[in-house]
C-alpha positions as CSV (number, residue, x, y, z in Angstrom):
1,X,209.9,269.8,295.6
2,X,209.2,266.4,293.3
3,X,205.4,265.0,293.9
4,X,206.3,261.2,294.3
5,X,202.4,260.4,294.6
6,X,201.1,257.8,292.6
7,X,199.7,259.1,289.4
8,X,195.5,258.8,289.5
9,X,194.3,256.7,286.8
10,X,192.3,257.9,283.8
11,X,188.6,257.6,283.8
12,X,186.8,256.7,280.2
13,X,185.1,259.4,278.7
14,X,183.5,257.2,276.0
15,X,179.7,257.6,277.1
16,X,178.5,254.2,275.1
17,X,179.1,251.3,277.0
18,X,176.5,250.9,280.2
19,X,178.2,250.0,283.5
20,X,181.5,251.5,282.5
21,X,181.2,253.9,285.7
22,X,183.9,253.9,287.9
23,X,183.3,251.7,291.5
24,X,181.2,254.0,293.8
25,X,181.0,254.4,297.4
26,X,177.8,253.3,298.9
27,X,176.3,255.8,301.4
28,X,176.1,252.6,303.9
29,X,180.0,252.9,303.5
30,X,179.6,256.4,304.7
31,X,178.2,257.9,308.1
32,X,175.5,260.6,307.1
33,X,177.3,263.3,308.2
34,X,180.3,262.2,305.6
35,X,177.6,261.6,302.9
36,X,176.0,265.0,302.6
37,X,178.6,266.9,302.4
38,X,180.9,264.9,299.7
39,X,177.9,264.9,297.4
40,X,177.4,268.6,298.0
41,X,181.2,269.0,297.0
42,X,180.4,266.9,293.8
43,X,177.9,268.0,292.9
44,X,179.7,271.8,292.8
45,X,182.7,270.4,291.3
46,X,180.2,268.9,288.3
47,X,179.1,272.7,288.2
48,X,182.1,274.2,288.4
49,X,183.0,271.9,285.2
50,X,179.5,273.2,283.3
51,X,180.7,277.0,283.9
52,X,183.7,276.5,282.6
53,X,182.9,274.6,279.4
54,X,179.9,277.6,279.5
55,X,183.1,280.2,279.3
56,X,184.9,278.6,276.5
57,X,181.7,277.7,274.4
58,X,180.8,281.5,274.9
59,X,184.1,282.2,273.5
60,X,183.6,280.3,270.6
61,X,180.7,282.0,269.8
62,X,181.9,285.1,270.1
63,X,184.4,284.2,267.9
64,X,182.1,283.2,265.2
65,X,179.9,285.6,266.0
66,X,177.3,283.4,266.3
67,X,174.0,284.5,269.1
68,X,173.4,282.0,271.9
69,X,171.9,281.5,274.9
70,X,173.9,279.5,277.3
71,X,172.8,277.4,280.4
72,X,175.2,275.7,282.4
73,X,173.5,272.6,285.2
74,X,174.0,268.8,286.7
75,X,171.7,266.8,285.0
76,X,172.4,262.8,286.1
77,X,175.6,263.7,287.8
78,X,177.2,265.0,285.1
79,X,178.2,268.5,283.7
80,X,176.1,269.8,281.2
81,X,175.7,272.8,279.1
82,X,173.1,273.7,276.6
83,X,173.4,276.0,273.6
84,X,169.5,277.3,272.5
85,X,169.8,280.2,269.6
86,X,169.0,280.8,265.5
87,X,171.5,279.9,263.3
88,X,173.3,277.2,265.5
89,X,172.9,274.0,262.8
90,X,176.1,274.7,261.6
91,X,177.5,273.7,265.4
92,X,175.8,270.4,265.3
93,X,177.2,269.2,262.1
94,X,175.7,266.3,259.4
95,X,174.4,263.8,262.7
96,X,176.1,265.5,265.5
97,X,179.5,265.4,264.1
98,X,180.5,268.6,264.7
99,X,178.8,268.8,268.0
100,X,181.1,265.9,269.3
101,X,184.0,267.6,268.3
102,X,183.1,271.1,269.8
103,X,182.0,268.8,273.1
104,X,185.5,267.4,273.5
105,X,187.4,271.1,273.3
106,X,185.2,271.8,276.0
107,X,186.1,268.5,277.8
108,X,189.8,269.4,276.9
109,X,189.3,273.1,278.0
110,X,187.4,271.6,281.4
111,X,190.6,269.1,281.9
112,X,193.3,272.1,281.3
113,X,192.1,274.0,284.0
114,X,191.3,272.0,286.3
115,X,193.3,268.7,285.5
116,X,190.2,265.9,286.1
117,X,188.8,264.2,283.1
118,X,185.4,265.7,282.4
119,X,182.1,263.9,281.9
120,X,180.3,266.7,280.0
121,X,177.4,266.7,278.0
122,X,177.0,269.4,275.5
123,X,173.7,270.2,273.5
124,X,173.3,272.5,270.9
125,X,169.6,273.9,269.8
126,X,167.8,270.4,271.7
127,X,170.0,268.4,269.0
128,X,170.5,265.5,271.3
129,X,166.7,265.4,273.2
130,X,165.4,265.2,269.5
131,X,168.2,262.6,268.3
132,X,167.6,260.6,271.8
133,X,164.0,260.3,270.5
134,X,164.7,258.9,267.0
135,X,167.2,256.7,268.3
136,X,164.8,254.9,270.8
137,X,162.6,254.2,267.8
138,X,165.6,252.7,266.0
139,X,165.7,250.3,268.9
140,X,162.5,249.7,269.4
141,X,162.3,248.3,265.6
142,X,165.7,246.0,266.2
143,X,164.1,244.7,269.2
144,X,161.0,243.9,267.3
145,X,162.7,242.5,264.0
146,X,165.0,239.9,266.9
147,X,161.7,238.8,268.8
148,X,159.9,237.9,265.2
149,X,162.8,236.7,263.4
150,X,165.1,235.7,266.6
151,X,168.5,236.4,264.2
152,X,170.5,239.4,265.6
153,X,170.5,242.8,264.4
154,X,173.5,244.7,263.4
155,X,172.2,248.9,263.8
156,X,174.8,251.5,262.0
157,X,177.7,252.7,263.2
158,X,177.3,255.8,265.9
159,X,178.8,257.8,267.8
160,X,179.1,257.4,271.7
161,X,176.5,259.4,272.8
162,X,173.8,257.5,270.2
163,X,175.5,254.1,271.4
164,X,174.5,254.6,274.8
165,X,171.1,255.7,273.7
166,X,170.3,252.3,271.8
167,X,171.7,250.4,275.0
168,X,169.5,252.3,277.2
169,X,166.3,251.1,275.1
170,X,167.3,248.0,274.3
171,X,168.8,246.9,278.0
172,X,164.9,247.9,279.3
173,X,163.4,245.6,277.5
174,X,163.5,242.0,278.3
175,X,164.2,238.8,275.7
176,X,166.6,241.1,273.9
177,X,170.6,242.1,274.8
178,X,173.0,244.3,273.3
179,X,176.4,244.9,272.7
180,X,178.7,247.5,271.0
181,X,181.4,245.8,268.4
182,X,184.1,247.4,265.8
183,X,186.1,250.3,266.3
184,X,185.5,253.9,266.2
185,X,184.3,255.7,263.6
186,X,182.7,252.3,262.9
187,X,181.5,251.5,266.3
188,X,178.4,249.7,266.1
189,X,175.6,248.0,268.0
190,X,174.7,244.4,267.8
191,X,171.0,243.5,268.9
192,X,170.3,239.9,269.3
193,X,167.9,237.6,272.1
194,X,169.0,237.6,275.4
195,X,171.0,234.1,276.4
């Protein structure tokens, strides 16, 4: 038999740019009885995605013969899997590069099996808690060099994941704005007062 459906359009899976989610459903769109349930699918789909990327991680491991302790959760509706063990730098890479690229296989190995583009956050030894941290103090100091000098501020290039960390900061405070300019690798963040 030929599928003649219409072919479901792609979400992003760039995590830098704030208000990129796709349009959802309010629950005042929804009868209670419809809500509950859908968000309890969801939310097992999001977990089914975190034991799978869990499975091929643990493979990888194995492979390199590396010890790990893996957990696999939702954490603010997304997939996530953390990686906690000795001897786990070498996974994170010189500023998370490495980590990226081990987090899309497991995007890629979430996708082949079950054919939805995954969300999923991977961590390795509380790499991105304590990189979150440093990179809200990078902020922080943009958003004070715009206030006293009120010229923008043009931060390094980062990866998605730091990206969206910087926008979180910056967007919470007001008299400032941000926006994310260039192209990857050299994806950067602008800082400059709000209009």
């Amino acid at each position: 038999m030929t599928d003649t459906s219409t072919p479901r359009a792609e979400q992003p899976l760039d995590d830098a740019e704030p208000n990129a989610a796709a349009p959802v459903q309010t629950a005042s769109e929804k009868t209670d009885a419809e809500a509950a349930p859908s968000k309890a699918a969801g939310e097992s789909d999001l977990f089914r995605q975190s034991e799978i990327a869990a499975d091929y991680v643990e493979g990888l491991l194995d492979i390199l013969d590396y010890d790990g302790d893996i957990d696999e959760l939702v954490s603010g509706g997304r997939p996530v899997v953390e990686v906690v063990g000795g001897r786990l730098q070498s996974l994170v890479g010189q500023r998370g590069a490495t980590l990226e690229a081990l987090q899309e296989l497991a995007r890629l190995a979430v996708f082949r099996q079950t054919g939805t583009p995954s969300r999923l956050l991977l961590d390795v030894g509380g790499y991105r808690a304590t990189r979150r941290k440093e990179l809200a103090a990078v902020a922080r100091n943009a958003v004070e060099k715009v206030k006293e000098h009120g010229d923008p501020v043009r931060l390094e290039p980062m990866s998605a994941f730091e990206r969206k960390c910087v926008h979180d900061v910056v967007n919470a405070i007001d008299g400032v704005e941000s926006e994310s300019e260039g192209v990857e690798p050299s994806r950067r963040i602008v800082v400059r007062p709000a209009d």
